[in-house]
Structure formats: C-alpha cells, structure tokens
C-alpha positions in Angstrom: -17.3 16.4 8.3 -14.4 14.8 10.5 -15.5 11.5 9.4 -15.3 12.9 5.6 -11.9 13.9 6.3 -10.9 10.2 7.9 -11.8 8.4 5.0 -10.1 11.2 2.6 -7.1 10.2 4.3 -7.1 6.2 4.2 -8.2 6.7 0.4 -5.3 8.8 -0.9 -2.2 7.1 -0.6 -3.8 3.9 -2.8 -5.2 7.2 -5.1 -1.7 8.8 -5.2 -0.1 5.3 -6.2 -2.8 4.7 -8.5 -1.8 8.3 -10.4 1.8 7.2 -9.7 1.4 3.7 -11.7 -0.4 5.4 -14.6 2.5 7.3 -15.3 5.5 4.9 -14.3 7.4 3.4 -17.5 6.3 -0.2 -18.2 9.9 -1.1 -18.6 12.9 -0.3 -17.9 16.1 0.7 -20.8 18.1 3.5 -21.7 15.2 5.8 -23.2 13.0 5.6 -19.7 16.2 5.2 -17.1 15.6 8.9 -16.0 11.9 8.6 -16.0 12.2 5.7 -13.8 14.6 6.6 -10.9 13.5 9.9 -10.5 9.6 9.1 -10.6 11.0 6.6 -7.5 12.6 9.1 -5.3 9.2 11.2 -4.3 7.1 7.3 -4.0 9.6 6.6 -0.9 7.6 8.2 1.5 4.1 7.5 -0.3 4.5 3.7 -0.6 4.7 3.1 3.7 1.7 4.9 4.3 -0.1 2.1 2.6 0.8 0.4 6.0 0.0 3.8 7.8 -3.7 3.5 6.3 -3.8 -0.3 7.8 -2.9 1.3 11.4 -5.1 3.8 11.1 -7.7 1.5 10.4 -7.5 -0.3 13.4 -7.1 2.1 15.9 -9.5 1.9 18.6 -8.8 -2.5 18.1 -7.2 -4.4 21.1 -5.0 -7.9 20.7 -3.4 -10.0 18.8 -4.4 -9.4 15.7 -3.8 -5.6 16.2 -0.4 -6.8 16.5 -0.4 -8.6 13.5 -1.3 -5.5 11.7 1.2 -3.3 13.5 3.9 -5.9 12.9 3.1 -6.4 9.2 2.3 -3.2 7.9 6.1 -1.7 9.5 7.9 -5.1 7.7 5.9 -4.0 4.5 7.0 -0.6 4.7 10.8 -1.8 5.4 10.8 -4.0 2.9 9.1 -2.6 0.0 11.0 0.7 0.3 14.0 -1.5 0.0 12.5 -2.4 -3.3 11.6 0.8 -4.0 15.6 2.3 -3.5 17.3 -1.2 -5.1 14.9 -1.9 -8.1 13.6 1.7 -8.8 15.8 4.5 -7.6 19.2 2.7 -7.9 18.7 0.2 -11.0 17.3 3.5 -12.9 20.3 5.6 -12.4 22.8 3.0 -12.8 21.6 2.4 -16.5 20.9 5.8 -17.0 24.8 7.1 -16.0 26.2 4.0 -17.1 23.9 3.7 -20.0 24.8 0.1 -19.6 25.4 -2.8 -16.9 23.0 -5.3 -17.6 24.0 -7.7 -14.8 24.6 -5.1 -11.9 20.8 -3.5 -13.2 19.6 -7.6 -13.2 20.7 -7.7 -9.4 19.4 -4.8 -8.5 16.0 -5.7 -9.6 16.2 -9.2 -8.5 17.5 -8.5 -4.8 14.4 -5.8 -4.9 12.1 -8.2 -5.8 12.5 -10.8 -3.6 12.7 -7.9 -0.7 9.2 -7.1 -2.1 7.8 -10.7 -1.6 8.8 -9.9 2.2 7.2 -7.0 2.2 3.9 -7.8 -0.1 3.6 -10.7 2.1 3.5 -9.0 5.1 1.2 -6.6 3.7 -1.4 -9.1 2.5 -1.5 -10.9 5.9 -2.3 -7.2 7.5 -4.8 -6.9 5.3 -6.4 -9.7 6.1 -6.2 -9.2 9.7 -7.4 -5.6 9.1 -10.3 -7.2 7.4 -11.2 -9.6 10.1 -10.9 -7.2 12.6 -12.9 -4.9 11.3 -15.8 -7.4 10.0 -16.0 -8.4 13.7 -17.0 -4.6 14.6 -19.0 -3.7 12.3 -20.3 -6.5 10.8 -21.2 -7.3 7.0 -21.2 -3.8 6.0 -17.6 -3.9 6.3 -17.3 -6.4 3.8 -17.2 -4.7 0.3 -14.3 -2.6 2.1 -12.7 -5.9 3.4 -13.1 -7.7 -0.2 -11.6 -5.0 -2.2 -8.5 -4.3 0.6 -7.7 -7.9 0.7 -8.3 -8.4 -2.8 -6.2 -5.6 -3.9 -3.3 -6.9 -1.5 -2.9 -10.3 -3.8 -2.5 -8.5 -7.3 -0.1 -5.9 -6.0 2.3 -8.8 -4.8 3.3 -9.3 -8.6 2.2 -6.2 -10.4 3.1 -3.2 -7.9 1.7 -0.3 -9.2 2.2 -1.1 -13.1 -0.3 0.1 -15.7 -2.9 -1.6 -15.7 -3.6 -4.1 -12.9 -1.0 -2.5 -9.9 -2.8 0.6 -10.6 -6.3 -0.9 -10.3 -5.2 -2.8 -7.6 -4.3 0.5 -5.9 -7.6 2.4 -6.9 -8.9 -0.6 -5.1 -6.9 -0.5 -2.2 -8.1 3.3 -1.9 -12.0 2.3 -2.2 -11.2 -0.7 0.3 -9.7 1.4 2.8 -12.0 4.0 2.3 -15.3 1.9 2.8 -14.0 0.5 5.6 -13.2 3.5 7.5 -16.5 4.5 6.8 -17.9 0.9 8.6 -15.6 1.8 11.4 -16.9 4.9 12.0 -20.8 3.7 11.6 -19.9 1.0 14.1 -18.3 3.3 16.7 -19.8 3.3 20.0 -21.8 6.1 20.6 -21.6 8.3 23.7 -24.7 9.5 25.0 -25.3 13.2 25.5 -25.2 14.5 29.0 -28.5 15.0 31.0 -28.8 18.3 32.1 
C-alpha cells in the first residue's frame, strides 16, 4: 500500500497540470485576461514539483548524474516559475487592468519564454538523466516509464500545458513518472527477514 501511495504522488502533479491545461485559455486578449492570470497564480507552486517528482525518483541514486537531476530539476523550477509570473500571472493582469498594452504584454511573454527554454531545457536533460539512472537499476522494465518521461519532456518545451499536446504531454509525464516509480520500487533491494 506504501508503494501505491509513492507512485500516487509522482503521478499527480503531471495529472494536476494536465487538468490545469484543459481548462487554460488557448490565447490570450481582453475577453480571457482574467481567466488567464488568475488560473496562473494557484500553478506557481504546482509547476516545481514536476522537478520534485524527478528528485523523488531518484532517491536512493548516488553520483554524478544524481546531480544532474538535482541541479536541473531546481533551474527548471526557477526558471519556469519565472515564466509562469512574467507570461501568465503578470501579462494577464496587465491587459486585463489596462485592457490594452500590446508591447509591454509582447515583452512580458517574450522575456517568459525565453526564461522557459532555460527552464524546459534543464528539465529535459533531468529527465533524461532520471531515465538513465533508473534503466540502469532496474533494467528494461523501466523503459515504458523512461520513454514516456523523456518523451513528454520534449513536447512540453514548446507547448507547456496547452490543450491539446502540453496537456498530453503532461498526462504522459504522470504515467512516466508513475511507471517508473513502480520499476524503482520492484528493483529495490530487498532486506531479508531476521532469523529467529
């Protein structure tokens, strides 16, 4: 049942996206400006634990590429929070108080997205050291996870968590994480009960 739990918990921030991006305007003007910042504000603590659930993931790993996790996961979630405030929160309300400001709401959106590539970037290269990592512990039946984590790294570089690929991309992220939690777990060295 704690295992059940474990993979629950890697699986729902990509879920929780996912729900997130089905909802989330597909563009932004004057008639979706308050749907847009304010759906924004509750993400900025939902969009780092993608990069909690690549930690948690490798856990009990030792060495460099641990640290390439580590190190990518917290410049992901530094930098795509930045998008998140600049291109979501911020571009959002200035339109909707302003109700114009085309070339301040350009900027915002264009500083956020090149913050994201930073951050997107950095993600992508965790994933794939997530995935190596765990392919080398438990073998090929971590590979569907590994394939979908990875895979669902490259589309969300470009389409975030827009309807319909970012949210795919998260639902796959979520099933990634999820299977290979599950392949950590199988592979986890098991203690032998006591001899009385």
């Amino acid at each position: 049942m704690r295992n059940a739990w474990k993979i629950i918990a890697v699986a729902l921030p990509g879920l929780v996206l996912a729900v997130a991006g089905y909802h989330h305007p597909g563009g932004l003007d004057v008639s979706t400006a308050h749907m847009w910042w304010t759906a924004h504000v509750p993400l900025i603590p939902v969009f780092p634990l993608l990069g909690v659930v690549l930690w948690a993931l490798v856990r009990d790993e030792r060495g460099p590429a641990k640290v390439l996790v580590v190190v990518g996961a917290y410049v992901y979630g530094c930098f795509y929070t930045a998008l998140d405030c600049l291109a979501g929160i911020a571009a959002g309300l200035v339109l909707e108080t302003e109700g114009r400001g085309q070339q301040s709401i350009i900027e915002l959106i264009g500083l956020g997205d090149r913050l994201s590539y930073v951050g997107t970037g950095a993600y992508l290269v965790a994933t794939l050291a997530v995935a190596g990592l765990l392919l080398r512990r438990a073998g090929l039946v971590a590979l569907p996870g590994a394939l979908l984590l990875v895979g669902a790294a490259i589309p969300f570089q470009t389409s975030h968590i827009f309807w319909p690929t970012g949210v795919a991309a998260m639902v796959a992220s979520a099933a990634g994480a999820a299977l290979l939690e599950w392949s950590r777990t199988r592979s986890a060295p098991r203690v032998p009960a006591a001899v009385a």
